[in-house]
N, C-alpha and C positions, 0 to 999 in steps of 0.2 A: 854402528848403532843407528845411524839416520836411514841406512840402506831398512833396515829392521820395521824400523818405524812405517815408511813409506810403503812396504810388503802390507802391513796389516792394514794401513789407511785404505789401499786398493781393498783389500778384503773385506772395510766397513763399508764403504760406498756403495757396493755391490748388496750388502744384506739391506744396508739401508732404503737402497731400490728397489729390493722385493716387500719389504717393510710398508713403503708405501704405495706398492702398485698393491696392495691387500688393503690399504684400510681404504684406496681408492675407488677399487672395487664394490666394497661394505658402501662406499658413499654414492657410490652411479645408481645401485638400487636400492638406497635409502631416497634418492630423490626421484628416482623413477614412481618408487611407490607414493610418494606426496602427491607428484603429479598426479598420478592416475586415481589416487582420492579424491583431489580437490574436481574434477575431471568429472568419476563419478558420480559425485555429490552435485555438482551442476548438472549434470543430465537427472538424474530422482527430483532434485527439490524443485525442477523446470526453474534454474536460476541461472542468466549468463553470466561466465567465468570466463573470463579474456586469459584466450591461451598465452599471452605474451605473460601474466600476472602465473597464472600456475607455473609457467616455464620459470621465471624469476626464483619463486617460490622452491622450485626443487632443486634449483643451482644451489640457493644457500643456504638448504637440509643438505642436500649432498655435500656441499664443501666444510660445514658445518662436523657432521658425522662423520667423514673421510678423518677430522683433524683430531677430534675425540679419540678414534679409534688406534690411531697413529702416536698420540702422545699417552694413551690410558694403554694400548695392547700390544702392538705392535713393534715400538721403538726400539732398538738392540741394545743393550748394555754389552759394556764392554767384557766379563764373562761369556756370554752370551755369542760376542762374535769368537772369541778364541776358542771358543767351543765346538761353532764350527769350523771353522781351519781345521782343528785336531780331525773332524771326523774326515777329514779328505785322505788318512794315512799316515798324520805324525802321531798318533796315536798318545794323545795328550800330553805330547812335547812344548806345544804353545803354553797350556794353562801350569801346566806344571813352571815351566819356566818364569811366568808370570808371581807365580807363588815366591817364586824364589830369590828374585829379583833382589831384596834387600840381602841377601847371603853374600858372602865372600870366602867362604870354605870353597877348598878346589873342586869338590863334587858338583858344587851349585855353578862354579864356572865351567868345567865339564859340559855342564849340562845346559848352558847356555849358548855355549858354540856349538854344539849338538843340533839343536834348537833351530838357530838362525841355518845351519849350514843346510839343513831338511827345507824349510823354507824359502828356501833361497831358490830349490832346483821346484818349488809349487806354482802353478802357474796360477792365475785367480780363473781364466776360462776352466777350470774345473768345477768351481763355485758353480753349480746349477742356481736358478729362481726358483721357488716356488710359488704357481699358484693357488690360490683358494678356488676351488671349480664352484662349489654351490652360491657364491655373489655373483658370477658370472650366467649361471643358469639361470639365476632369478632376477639378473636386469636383462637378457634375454624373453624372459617370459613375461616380463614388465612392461618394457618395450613393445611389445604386439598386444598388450591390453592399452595404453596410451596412442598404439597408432589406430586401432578401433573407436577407442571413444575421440579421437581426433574428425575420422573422415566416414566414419559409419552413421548415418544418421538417427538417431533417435525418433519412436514417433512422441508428435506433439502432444501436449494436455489437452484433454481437455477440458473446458472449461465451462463452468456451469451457468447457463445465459443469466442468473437472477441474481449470481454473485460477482460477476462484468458490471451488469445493470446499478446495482448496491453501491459499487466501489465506485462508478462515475458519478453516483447522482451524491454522495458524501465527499467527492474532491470539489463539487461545484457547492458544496454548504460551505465547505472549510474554505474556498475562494470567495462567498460571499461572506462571512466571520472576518476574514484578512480583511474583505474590503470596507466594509463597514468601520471595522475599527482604525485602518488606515482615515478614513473620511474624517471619523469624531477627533484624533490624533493632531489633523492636519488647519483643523476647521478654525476661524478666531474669533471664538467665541468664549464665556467665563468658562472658568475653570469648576465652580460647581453644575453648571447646564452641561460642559463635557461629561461630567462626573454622571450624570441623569440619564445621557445619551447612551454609556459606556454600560451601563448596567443592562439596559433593556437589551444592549447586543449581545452581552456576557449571557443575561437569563436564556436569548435565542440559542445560544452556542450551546448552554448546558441543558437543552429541549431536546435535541436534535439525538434521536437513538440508531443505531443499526439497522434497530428491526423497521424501522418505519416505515410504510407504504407510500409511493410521490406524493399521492393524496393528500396524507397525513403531512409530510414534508412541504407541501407548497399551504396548507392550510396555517400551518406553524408559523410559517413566514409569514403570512399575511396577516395573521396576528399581532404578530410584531408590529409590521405596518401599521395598524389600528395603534396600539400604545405609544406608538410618536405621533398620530394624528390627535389622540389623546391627550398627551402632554403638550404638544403645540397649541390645541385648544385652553389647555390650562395655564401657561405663559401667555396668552393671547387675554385671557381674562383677566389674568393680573394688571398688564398693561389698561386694560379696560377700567378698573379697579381703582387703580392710579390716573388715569387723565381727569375722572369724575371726581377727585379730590383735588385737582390742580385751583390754586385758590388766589394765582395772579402773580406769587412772588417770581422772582430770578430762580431760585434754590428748585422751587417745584418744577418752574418751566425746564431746567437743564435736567434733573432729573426725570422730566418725561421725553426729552428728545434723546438721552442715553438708552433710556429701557425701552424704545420705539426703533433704535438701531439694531440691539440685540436683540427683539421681535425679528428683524428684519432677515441677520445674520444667523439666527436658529431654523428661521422657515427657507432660508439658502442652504442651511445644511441638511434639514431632515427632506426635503427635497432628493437630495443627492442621493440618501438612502432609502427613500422609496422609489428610486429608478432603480438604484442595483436590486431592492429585493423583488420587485417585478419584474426585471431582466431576468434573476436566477428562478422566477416561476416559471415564466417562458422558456429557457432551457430546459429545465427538470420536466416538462410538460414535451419536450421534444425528445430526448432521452429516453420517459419510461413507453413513449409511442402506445399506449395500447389504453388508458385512457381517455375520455372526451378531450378535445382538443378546445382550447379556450379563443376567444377573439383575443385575448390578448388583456393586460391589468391594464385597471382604471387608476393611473395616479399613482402603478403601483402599490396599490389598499385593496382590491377586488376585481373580482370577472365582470366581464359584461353578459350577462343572462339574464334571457325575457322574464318576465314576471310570470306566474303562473297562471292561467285562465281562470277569473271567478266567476260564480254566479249570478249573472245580471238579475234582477229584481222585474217581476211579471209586473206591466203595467198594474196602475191602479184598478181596484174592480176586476180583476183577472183574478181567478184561484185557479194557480196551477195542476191541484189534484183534480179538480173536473174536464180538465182538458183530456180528450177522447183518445187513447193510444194509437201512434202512431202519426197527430195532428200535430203542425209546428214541426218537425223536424224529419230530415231526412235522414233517410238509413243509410248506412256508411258505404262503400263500393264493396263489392260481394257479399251483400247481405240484403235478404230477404227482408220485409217490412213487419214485424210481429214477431222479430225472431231472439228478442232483446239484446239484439248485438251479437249475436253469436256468429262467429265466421263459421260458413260452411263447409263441409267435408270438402277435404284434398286442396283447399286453397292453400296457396302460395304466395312470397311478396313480404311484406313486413309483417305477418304473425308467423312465419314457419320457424320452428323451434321455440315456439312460445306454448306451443300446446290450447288448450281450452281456456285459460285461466283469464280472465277480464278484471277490469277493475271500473269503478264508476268515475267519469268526468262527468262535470257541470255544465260543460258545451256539448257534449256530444252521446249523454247518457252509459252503456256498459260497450267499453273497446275494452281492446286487447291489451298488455302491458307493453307488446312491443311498440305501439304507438305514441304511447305519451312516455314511454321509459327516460329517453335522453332527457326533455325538458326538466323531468320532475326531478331525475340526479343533476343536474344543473343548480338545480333549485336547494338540494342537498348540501353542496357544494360551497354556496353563496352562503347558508345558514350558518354549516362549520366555518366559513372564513369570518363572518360578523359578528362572532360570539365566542366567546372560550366557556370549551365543555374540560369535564376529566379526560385523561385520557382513555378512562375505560369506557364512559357512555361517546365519546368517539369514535374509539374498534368501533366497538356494537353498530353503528350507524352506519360506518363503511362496509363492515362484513354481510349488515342486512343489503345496503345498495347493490354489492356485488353482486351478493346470491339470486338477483333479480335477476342481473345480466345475463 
């Protein structure tokens, strides 16, 4: 009976290892195919996928799937293997026998020595393997789409210079937002003046949109600047407010050398935050490159641009309308005297691509706009950062300055 036993053990081993050289199969190109997903999907979405990470990935779909497929499909009941022995020629002497096993009638012992004795003379290298050919085929052809997307190179994105431009100049807002808030965070100062500080940086953070032009984006900030020069003016007068009421005692005096400290320690912190937000104008001004180029902030609050040219005032006893054309001033370089500023045909230099179009100065009567262009967007510049507009009569100011250019 052990001799019995140990005949069909050989015989389960053997189906067992074709058992799972099939669901292992099913699992090489289950994880072939992950890979070569994750793979794919890195090359389309232009996203790095570290082939060490997809590899990982398909090992433990593939061993994953192999183990499903082997305990849910694959695995031999013991039917199953006697089933096959029988088809090698005992012509269902195994299963039969199997059936019978609790019998003790002579037929059923008959037929058990019948059984074993056929068995006996079976060898198990008659047990072929079977494999599954179509897992094989298709981690074959898995395989050479994984060794392509491995070593074939992809061509690159590309990339839309306005949405590079976008994405750097909102990492340098979201580092000036961190930093800002790290400053008021860190600062020791009351806890309702952090509270005053924290707002105005919160209000900047939720100003700040996508679409915004540098322009609009350094104008925003320098606004901000203004509302802590603002508020600093307004703690500043409090204190002022207070020392004018000090009326000799102990109580007033320590009371005004406390609120003369926190003056002290709030114009040290908003300090700090008007360097960083005129650092981040000056980067964003470096950045969008195609913009006027600034000298650089004042205090971190404003540009430095000239004032615009006024109107001097005609001495006394002078009326300017009697004055003879052409007398007092001179006519501009290629330009004829009487010709009310008009450049003449085919000239070149600073009005070419400005066409005919002039505009009137008060220093130099009818130029061209490429001439006083820069100063006067300067000058644009200076007004959007000292003053809060809507944002819509804002567009409109900047869209008018462009369409200049």
């Amino acid at each position: 009976m052990k001799d019995y036993k140990k005949k069909i053990h050989k015989f389960r081993r053997k189906i067992r290892l074709e058992a799972g050289l099939r669901a292992g199969s099913i699992g090489v190109s289950a994880g072939l195919a992950v890979m070569a997903a994750l793979l794919l999907y890195g090359r389309l979405s232009y996203q790095t996928i570290m082939l060490s990470k997809a590899a990982v990935a398909a090992v433990v779909a593939g061993l994953l799937i192999a183990l499903l497929c082997y305990v849910i499909r694959f695995r031999p009941k013991k039917k199953e293997v006697l089933a096959r022995i029988d088809s090698l020629g005992l012509q269902e002497r195994i299963i039969t026998m199997e059936e019978l096993k609790q019998s003790d009638t002579l037929i059923a012992k008959k037929q058990r020595q019948d059984a074993k004795t056929q068995l006996e003379k079976l060898e198990t290298s008659a047990l072929g393997i079977r494999f599954y050919i179509w897992p094989v085929v298709c981690s074959v052809f898995l395989a050479i789409i994984v060794s392509v997307l491995i070593f074939v190179p992809f061509p690159e994105k590309e990339e839309d210079p306005l949405a590079v431009q976008n994405a750097k100049e909102m990492a340098i807002v979201d580092e000036l937002i961190t930093a800002l808030t790290e400053t008021v965070a860190k600062s020791d100062i009351m806890e309702n003046v952090k509270s005053d500080l924290q707002e105005i940086v919160d209000a900047l953070a939720i100003n700040f949109t996508p679409e915004d032009s540098t322009l609009t984006r350094t104008a925003k900030i320098a606004t901000a600047s203004k509302r802590l020069d603002m508020y600093e003016g307004e703690k500043q007068n409090e204190l002022t407010l207070l020392k004018q009421q000090l009326d000799g005692s102990e109580e007033m005096k320590l009371q005004v050398t406390e609120a003369t400290e926190e003056q002290f320690k709030l114009s040290h912190v908003i300090k700090k935050m008007k360097d960083l937000m005129g650092t981040s104008i000056e980067v964003l001004n470096m950045v969008e490159g195609t913009f006027w180029a600034p000298g650089g902030p004042s205090s971190g609050t404003s540009y430095d641009v000239e004032e615009l040219p006024m109107e001097e005032e005609p001495p006394e006893g002078e009326n300017p309308e009697e004055q003879e054309p052409g007398e007092g001033e001179q006519p501009l370089e290629g330009m004829e005297p009487g010709e009310n500023g008009e450049p003449q045909e085919g000239m070149e230099g600073e009005f070419a691509g400005m066409g005919s179009e002039t505009i009137f100065d008060p220093e130099q009567g009818e130029v061209s706009y490429g001439s006083v262009y820069e100063e006067y967007y300067q000058a644009i510049l200076k007004a959007l950062t000292e003053r809060e507009y809507s944002e819509e009569i804002r567009e409109m100011i900047e869209d008018y300055a462009n369409s200049l250019e």
